[in-house]
C-alpha positions in Angstrom: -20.3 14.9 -85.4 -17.7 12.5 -86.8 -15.6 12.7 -90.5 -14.5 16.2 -89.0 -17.6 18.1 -89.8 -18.4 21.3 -87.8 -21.5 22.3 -86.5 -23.0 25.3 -86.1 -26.4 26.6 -84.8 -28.0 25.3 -87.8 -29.3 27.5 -90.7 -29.4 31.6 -90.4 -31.9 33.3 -92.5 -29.9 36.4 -92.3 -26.8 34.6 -94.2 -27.0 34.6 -97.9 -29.3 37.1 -98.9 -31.2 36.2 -96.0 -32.1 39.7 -95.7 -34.5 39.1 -98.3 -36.8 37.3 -96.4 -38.4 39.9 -94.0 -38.7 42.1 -97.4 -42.4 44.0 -97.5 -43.0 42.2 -101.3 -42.3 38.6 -99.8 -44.5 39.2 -97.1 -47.1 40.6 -98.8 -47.0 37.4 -101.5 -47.7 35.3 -98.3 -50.5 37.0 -96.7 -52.3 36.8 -100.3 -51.9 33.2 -100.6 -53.9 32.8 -97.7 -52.3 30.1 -96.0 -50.5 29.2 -92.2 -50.3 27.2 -90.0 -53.8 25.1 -90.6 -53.9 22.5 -93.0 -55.4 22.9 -96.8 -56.6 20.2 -99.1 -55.0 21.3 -101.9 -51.7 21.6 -100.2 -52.1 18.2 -98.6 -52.6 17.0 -102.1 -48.9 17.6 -103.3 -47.5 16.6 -99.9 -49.0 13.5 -100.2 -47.9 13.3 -103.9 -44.3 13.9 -102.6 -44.8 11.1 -100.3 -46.1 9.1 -102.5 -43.9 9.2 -105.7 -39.9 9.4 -103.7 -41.7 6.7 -101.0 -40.3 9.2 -98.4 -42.1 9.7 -94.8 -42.6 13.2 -94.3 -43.3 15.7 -96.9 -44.0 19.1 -96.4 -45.3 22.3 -98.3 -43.6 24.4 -95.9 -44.0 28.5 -95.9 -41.3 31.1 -94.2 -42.9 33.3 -92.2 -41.2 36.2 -90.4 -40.9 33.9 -87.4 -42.1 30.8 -88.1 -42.5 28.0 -90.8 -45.5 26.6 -91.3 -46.9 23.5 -93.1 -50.4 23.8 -94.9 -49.6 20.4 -96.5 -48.0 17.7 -94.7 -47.8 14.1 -94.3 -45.8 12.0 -91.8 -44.8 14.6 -89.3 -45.5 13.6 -85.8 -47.0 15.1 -82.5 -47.1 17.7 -81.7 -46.0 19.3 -84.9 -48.4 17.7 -86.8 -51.5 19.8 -84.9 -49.0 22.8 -84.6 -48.4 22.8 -88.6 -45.8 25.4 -87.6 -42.0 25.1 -86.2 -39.7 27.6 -85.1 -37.5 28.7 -87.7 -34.6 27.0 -85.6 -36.1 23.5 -87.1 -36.3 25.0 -90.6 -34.1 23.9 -93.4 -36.5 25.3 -95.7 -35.6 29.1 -95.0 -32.2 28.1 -96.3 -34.0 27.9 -99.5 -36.1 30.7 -99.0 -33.2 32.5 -98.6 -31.2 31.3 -101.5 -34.0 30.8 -103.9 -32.3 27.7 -105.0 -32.8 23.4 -104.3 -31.0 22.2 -101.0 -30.4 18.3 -101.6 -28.3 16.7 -98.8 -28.0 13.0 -98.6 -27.0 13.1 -94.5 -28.0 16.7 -93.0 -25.6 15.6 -90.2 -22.9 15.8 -92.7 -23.1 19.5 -93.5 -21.6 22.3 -91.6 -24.6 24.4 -92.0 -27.1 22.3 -91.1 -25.8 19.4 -88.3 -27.2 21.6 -85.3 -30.3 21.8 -86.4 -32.8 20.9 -84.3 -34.9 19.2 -86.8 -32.6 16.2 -86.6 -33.2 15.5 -83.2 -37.1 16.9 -82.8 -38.6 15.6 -86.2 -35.9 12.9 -87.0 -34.4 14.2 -90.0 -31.9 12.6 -91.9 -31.7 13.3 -95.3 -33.5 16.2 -96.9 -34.6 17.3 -100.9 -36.4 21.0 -100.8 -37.6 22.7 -104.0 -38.4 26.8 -103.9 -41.8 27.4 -104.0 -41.9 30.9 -105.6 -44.5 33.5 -106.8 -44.5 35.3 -110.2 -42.5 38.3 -109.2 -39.4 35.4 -108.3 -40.1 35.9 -104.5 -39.4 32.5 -102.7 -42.4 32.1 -100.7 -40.9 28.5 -98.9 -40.5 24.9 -100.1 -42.1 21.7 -101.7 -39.6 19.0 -99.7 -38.6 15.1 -99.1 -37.7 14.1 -95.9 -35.9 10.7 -95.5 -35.5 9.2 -91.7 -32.4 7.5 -93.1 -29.5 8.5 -95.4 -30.4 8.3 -98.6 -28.8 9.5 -102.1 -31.7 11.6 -104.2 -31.4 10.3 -107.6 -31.8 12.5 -110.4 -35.3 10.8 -111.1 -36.3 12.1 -107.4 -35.1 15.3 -107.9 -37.2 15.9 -111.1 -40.4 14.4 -110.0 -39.8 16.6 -106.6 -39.0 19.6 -109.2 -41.9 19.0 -111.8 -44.3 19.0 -108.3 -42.9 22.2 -107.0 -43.8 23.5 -110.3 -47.3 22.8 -110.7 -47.4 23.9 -106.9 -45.7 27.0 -107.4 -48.6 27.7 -110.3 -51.1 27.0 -107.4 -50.0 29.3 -105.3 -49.4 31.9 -108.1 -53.4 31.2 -108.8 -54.3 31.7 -105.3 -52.5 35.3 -105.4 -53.8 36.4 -108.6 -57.7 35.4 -107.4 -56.8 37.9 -104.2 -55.9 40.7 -106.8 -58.7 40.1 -108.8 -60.8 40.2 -105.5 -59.5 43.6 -104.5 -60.0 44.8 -108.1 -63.6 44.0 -108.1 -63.7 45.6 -104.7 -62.1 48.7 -105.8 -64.6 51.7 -106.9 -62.1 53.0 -109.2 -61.4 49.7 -111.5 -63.3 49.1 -114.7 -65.7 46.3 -115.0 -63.7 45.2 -117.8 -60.4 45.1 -115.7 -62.6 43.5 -113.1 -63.6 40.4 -115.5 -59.6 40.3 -116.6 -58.6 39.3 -113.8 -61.3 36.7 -112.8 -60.7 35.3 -116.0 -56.6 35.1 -115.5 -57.7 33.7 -112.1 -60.0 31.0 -113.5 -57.1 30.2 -116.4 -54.5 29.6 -113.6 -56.9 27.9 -111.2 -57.4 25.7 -114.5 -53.7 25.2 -115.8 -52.8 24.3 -111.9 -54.9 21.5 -111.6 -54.6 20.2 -114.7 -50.6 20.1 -114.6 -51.3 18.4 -111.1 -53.4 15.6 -112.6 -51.3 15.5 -115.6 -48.3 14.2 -112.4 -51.0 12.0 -111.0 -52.4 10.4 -113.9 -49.3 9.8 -115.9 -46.9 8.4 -113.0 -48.5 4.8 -113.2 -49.2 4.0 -116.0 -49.1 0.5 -117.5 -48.3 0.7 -121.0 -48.3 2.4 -124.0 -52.3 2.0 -124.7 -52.7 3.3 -121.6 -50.5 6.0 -122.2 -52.4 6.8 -125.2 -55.9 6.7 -123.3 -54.8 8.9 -120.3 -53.7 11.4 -122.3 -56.6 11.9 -124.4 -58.9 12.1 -121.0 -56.4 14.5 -119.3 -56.4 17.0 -122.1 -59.8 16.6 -123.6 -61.5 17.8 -120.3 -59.9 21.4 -119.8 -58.5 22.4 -123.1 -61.2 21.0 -125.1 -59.8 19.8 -128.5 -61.6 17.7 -131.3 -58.9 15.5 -131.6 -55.8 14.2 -129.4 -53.0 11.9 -131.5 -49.5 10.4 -130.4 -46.7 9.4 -132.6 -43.8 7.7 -131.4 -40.3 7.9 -133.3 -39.6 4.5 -134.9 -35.9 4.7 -136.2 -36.6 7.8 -139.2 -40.2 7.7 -139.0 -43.2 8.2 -136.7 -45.6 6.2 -136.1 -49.4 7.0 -134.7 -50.1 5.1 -131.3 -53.9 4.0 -132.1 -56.5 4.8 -129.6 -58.9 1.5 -129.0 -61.5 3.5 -128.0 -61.9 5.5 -131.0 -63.7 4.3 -133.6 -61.6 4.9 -136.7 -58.8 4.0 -135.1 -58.8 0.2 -136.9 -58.4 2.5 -140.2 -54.9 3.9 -139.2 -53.1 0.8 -138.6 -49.8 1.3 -140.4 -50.2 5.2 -140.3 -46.6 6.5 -140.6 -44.8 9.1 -142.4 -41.0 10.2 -142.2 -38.9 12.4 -139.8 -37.5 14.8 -142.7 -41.6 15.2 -143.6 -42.8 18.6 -144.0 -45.7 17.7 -141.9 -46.0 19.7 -138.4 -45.5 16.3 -137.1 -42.5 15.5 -138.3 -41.0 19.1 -137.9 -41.9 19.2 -133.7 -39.6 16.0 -133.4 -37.2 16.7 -136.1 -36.6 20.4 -134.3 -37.6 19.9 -131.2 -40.0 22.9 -130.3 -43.5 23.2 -130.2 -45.1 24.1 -133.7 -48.4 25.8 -134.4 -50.3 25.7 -137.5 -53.8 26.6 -139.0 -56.0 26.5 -141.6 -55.1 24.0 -144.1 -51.7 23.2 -142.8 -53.3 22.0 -139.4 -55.5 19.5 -141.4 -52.3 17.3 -142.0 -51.8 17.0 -138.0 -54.6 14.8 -138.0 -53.3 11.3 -139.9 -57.2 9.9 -140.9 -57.4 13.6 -143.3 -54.1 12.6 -144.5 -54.8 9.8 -147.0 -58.5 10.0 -146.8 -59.0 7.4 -144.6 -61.5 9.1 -143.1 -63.0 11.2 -145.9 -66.5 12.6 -143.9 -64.2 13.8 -140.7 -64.5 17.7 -140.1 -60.5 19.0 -141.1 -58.5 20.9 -138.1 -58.4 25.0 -138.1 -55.7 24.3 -135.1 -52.9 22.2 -134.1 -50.5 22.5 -131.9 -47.6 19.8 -132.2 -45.4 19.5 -129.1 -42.2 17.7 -128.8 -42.0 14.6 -126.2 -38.2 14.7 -125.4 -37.4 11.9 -123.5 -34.7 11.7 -120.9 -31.7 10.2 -124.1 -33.6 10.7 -127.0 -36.7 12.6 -129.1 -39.4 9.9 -128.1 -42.1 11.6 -131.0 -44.9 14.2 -131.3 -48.0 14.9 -129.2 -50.8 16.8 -130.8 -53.9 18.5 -129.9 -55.9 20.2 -133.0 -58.9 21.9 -132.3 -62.0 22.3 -135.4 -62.4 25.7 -134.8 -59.9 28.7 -134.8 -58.2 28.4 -131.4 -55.6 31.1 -129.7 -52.7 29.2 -127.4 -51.7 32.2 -125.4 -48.3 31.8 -123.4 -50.0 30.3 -120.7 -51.4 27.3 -122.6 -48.2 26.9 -124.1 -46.8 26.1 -120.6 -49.2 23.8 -119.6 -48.9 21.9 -123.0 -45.2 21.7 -122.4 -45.3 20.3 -118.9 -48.3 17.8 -120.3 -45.2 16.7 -123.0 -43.3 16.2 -120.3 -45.3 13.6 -118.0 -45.7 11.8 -121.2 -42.8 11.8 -122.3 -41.6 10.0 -119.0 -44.4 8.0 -119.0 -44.2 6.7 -122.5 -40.5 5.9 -121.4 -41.7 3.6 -119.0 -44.2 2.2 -121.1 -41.8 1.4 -123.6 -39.6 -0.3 -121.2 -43.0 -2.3 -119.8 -43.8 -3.3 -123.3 -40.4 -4.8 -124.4 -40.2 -6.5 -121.0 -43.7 -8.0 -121.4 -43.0 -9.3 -125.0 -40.3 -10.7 -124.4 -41.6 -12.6 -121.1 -44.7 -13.2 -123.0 -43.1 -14.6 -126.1 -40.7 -17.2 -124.0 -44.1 -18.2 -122.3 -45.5 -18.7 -125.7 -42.7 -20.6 -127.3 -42.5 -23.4 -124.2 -46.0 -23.4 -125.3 -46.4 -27.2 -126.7 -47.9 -27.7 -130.1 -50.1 -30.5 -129.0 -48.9 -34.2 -130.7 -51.1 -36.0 -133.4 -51.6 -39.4 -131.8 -53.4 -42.5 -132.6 -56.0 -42.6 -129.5 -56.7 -39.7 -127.3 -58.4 -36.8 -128.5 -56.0 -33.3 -127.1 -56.9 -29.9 -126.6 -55.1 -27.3 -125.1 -56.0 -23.8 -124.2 -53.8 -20.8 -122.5 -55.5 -17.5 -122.0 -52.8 -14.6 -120.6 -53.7 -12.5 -117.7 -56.1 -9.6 -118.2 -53.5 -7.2 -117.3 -51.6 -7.5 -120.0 -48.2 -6.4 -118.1 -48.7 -9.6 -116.0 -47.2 -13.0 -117.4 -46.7 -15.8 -115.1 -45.5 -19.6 -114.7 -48.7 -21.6 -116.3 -47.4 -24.2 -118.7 -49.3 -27.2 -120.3 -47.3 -29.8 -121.9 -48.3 -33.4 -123.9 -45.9 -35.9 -125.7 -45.7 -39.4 -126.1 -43.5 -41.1 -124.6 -42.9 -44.2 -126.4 -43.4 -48.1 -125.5 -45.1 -47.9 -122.4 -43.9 -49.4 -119.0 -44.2 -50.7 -115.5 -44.9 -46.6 -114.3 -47.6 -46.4 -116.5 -49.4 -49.8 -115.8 -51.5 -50.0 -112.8 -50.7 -52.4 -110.0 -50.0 -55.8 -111.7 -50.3 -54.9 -114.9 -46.6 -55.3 -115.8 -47.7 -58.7 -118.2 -49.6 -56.2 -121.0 -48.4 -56.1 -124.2 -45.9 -52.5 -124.5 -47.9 -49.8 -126.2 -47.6 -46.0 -127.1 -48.0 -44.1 -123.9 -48.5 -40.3 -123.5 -47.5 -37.5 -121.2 -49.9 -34.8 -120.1 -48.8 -31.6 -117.8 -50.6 -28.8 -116.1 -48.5 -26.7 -113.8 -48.4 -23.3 -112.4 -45.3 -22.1 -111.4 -45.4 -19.4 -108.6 -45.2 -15.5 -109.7 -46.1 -13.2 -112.2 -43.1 -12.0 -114.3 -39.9 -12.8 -116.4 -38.6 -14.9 -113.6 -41.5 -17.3 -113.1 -41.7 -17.5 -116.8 -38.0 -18.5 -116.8 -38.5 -21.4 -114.0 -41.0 -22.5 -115.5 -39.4 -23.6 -118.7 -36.8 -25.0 -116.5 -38.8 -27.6 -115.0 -41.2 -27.9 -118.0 -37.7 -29.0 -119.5 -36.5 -31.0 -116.6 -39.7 -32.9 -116.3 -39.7 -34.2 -120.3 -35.7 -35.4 -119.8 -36.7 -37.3 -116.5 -39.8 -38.7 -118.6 -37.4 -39.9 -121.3 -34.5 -41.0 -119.1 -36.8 -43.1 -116.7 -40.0 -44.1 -118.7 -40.6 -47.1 -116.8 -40.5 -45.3 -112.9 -43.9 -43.4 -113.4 -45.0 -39.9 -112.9 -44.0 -39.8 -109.4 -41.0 -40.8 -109.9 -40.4 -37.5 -112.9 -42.0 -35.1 -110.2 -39.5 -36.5 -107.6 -36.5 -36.3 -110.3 -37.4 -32.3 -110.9 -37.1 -31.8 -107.7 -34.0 -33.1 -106.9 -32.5 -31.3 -109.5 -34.0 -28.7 -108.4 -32.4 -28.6 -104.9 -29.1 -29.9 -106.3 -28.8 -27.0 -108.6 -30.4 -23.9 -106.3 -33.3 -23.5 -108.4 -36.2 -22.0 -106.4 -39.3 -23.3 -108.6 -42.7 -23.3 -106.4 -45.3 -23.7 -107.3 -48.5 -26.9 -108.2 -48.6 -29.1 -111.2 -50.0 -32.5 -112.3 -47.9 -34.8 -114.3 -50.0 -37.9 -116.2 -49.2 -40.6 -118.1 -52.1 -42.4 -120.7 -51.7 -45.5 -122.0 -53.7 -48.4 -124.3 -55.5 -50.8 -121.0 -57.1 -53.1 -124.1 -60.8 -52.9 -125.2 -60.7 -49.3 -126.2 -59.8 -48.1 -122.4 -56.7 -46.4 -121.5 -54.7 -46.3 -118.0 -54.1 -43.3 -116.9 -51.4 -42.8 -113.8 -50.6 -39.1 -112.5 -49.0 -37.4 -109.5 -50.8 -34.0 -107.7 -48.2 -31.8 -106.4 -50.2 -29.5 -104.8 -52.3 -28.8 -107.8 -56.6 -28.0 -108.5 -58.0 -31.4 -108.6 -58.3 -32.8 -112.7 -62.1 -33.8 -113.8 -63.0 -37.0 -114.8 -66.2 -37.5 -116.9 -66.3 -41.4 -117.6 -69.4 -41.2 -120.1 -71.1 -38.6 -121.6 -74.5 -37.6 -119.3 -72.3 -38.7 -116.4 -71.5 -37.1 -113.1 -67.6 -35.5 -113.8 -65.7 -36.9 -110.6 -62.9 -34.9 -108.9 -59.6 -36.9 -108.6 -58.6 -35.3 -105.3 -55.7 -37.9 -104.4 -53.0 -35.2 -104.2 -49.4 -34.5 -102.4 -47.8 -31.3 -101.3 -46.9 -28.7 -103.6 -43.7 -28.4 -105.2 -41.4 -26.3 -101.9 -37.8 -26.5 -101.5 -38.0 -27.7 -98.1 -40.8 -30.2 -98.3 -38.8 -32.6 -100.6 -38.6 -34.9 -97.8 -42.2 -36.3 -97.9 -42.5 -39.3 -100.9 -44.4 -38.8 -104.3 -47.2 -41.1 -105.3 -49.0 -41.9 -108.2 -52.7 -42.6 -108.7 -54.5 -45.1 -110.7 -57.1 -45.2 -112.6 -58.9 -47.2 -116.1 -60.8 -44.7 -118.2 -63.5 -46.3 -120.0 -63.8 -45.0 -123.9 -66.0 -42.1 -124.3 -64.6 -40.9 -120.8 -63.0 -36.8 -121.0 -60.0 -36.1 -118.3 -59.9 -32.3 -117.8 -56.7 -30.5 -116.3 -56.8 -26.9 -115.6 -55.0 -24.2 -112.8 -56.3 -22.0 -110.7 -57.0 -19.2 -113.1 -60.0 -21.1 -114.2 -61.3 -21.3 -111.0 -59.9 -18.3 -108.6 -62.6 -15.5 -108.4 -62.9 -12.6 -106.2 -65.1 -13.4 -103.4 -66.1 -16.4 -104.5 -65.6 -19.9 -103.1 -63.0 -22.3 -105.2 -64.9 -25.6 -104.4 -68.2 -23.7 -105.7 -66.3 -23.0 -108.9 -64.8 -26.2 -109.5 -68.4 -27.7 -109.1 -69.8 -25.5 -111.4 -67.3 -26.3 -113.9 -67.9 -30.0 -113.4 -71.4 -29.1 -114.4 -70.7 -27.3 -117.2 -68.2 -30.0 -118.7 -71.4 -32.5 -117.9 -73.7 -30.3 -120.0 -71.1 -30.1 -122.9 -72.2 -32.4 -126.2 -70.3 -35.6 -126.2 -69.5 -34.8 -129.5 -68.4 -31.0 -129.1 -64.5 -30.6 -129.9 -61.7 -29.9 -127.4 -61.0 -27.0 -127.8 -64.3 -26.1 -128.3 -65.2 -27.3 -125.3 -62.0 -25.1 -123.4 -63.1 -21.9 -124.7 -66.8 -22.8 -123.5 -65.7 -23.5 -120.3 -63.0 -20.5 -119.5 -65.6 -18.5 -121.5 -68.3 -19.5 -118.8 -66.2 -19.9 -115.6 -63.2 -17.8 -115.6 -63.4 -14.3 -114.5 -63.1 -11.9 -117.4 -61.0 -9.6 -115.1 -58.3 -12.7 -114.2 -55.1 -11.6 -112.5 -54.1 -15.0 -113.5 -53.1 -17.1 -116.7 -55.6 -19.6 -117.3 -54.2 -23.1 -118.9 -56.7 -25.9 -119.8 -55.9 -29.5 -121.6 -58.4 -32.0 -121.7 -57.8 -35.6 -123.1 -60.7 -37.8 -124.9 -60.9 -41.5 -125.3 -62.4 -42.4 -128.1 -65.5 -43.8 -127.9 -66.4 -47.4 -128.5 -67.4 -48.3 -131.9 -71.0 -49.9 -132.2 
């Protein structure tokens, strides 16, 4: 090896403390737990939970054996290990932890004396290398809960607590799986009691239950999407195996906390506001303030629960239990979580571990949520101000809708716009018109820029903002000609905005018509209804959509007299886009729909009819619709 490193014959089990590892007691914990070289779903389970949360390829619940380590959870090993599920122990880096009872974390295991001749760098292409003691409750190291990496790689120390708070809830499996064999044996033994008998089964059921629900409690609270979610997962994790009445979260808010309402709950609407202060005497306040779990009863658990504090809720049944735990976050106290229970409830030392590990997962989770949530407002509330507050003008009747994604984390590039432009010119005439009288004209923009985050948001107030200044530099070149301008700024200033829009311009044609002229980058085709009762026609004239390396081709604009009464409909793709379901089908039906409207329904009336009636409710998408009127004629 280079950089001077030394290699032996990889890792000995018989150096530091290695002795330990052919002890009878170690054994003995590994013939209980009942599992070699074959594989077991419930050791599969965190293997692939390794895999899955570090995004490493092989993970392994590995056990030392007296010759032998053997995997009864894998994922990502090849052939022919992977229908071995054993190695010899010359491949094992997990006896080195056997051995030491302690993590091994090495960014290049070609880099370390101990462990450059192993052969499991050249037989199961490892690289880099995270394992976590797997342990039973006497402290014997039964094997290891590891990451593999094919590649260097530096663990963070994210990885190495999520790989440490999974060894956990895996060393409490295997634990359970050695306490149901006692409890086996003492039911089989002639000279146990019944009562000892039922002790045990009911230690063994405890564990069995405090295993998996630590192990959802990882599952469950490593994606979540926000704090509401948060909130919900929480209540269905805990309510299912420990069975309280009532499940709350309050987050610190500067010297106060403050409940996170639950939208599922009924009363919830009647705790908006709910706070009450850190240096509170409440149980509440005291878990954050001191940072340990605190258990009351009786009448002091009645104030854990914020509707019986106040009467807000005067006919709910009061608490007998409450347990308030801490949710330290990785800088700071994040708040309080608390489970209260309506009749008198015992949290032995068990419970206490699992409520603390459940504080945990939250308390990471909520982290994350909070990040999410200040990421999403903010995105959301630039999408919102670029938002145009629609003009009052003489003439066309406006309306504008935008409805966000139904994820609320998502927030994307949809953008309407509409202002006037002033005295209208030769780009917003049709052909050899240029001899009309000048009259106010009026700009209308639907676009969808490509993507679904800060940055698409960002872009698309870039060329929302670009498109108005080549309007009002240019007014007499047309819509074309703005599209055209936007892009050349664009590609002059390295800004890579994709993405479809229609730009229009409306303007007085005499006799109560308008003109309207547009450009279709790429974009849904608008709707034109010329009379009420009509047939809505698709304006399908379009060019390509807005790509930095398709500015070559020439921008056109279309022409077209709208008669009054006629209604000129823009929308993206949200409106339209449906799982499974054909786009030309949807724009038809919305063509019908906007046919079957009253001619004297309002705009925006009208728009929430029609995302109401065509959109999917379940939209990954933003949805934008603007719709101009011409007045009908008088009689």
């Amino acid at each position: 090896m280079g950089g001077g490193v030394h290699c032996g014959e990889g890792p000995d089990a018989t150096e530091e403390g290695g002795e330990g590892l052919w002890s009878a007691a170690r054994l003995e914990a590994l013939r209980q737990v009942r599992l070699s070289a074959s594989a077991d779903p419930g050791m599969e389970r965190f293997a692939r939970l390794v895999a899955e949360t570090l995004g490493v390829p092989i993970a392994l619940v590995s056990l030392v054996e007296a010759d032998r380590q053997v995997f009864p959870g894998q994922v990502g090993l090849a052939e022919p290990w992977v229908s071995s599920r054993s190695t010899p122990l010359v491949h094992s880096l997990c006896q080195r932890v056997a051995a030491t009872g302690s993590p091994l974390v090495l960014a290049d295991v070609r880099q370390d004396e101990q462990t450059c001749g192993s052969a499991a760098i050249r037989e199961l292409g490892m690289i880099a290398y995270a394992g976590m003691p797997l342990t039973d409750s006497e402290g014997h190291v039964l094997g290891s809960l590891c990451a593999i990496d094919t590649q260097p790689r530096a663990w963070s120390p994210r990885d190495l607590a999520r790989l440490a708070d999974l060894a956990a809830a895996c060393c409490a499996e295997l634990r359970l799986r050695i306490m149901s064999r006692y409890a086996a044996h003492a039911q089989d033994a002639a000279d146990r009691s019944q009562a000892v008998t039922r002790q045990y089964a009911a230690q063994a059921r405890l564990a069995l239950d405090s295993s998996e629900l630590m192990l959802r409690a990882a599952e469950e609270l490593a994606d979540t999407a926000g704090l509401a979610d948060v909130r919900r997962r929480v209540r269905n994790l805990v309510t299912g195996n420990l069975k309280p009445s009532y499940v709350g979260l309050a987050l610190l808010d500067g010297q106060q906390l403050r409940w996170v309402l639950d939208s599922d709950v009924p009363h919830a609407a009647n705790l908006s506001g709910q706070v009450f202060a850190l240096e509170d005497a409440d149980p509440r306040a005291r878990a954050a303030r001191q940072g340990r779990m605190v258990i009351v009863t009786g009448r002091a658990a009645q104030r854990a629960r914020p509707e019986q504090h106040g009467g807000t809720s005067p006919g709910a049944a009061g608490l007998e239990t409450a347990v308030c735990v801490p949710l330290l976050g990785t800088t700071r106290m994040l708040g309080t979580l608390v489970l209260g229970w309506d009749t008198p409830h015992q949290v032995d030392l068990t419970e206490r571990a699992v409520l603390t590990a459940i504080a945990g997962y939250t308390a990471r989770a909520i982290e994350r949520a909070l990040y999410l949530d200040e990421r999403v407002t903010v995105a959301t509330q630039l999408q919102q101000a670029m938002l145009t507050e629609l003009p009052v003008v003489s003439g066309p009747q406006l309306g504008a809708l935008y409805r966000p994604a139904a994820a609320g984390e998502l927030v994307g590039g949809d953008w309407y716009d509409a202002y006037p432009l002033g005295a209208a010119a030769r780009g917003s005439q049709p052909p050899g018109g240029a001899g009309l009288e000048p009259a106010l004209a009026l700009a209308l923009t639907v676009g969808d820029i490509t993507g679904h985050d800060m940055h698409a948001a960002t872009i698309m107030g870039q060329v929302r903002s670009m498109l108005r200044q080549a309007d009002f530099d240019h007014p007499d070149r047309g819509p074309a000609a703005a599209v055209t301008a936007v892009e050349n700024a664009c590609t002059a200033l390295g800004l890579d905005a994709t993405g479809t829009l229609v730009h229009a311009y409306l303007s007085p044609a005499g006799g109560g018509a308008w003109h309207l002229s547009w450009a279709n980058a790429g974009h849904p085709p608008p709707l034109l209804l010329e009379r009420p009762g009509g047939q809505p026609e698709r304006l399908a004239a379009h060019d390509p959509l807005l790509w930095p390396d398709l500015t070559d081709r020439p921008r056109t604009s279309q022409h077209r007299v709208l008669p009054a009464g006629a209604t000129l409909l823009l929308y993206t793709d949200g409106l339209i886009e449906r799982r499974g379901d054909d786009i030309d089908a949807a724009i038809d039906r919305t063509a019908a729909a906007l046919a079957a409207a009253p001619a004297n329904r309002p705009l925006p009336a009208l728009l929430e009819r029609l995302a109401a009636e065509i959109a999917d409710p379940e939209s990954a998408d933003d949805i934008v619709l603007l719709a101009a009127r011409i007045p009908a004629a008088r009689a």
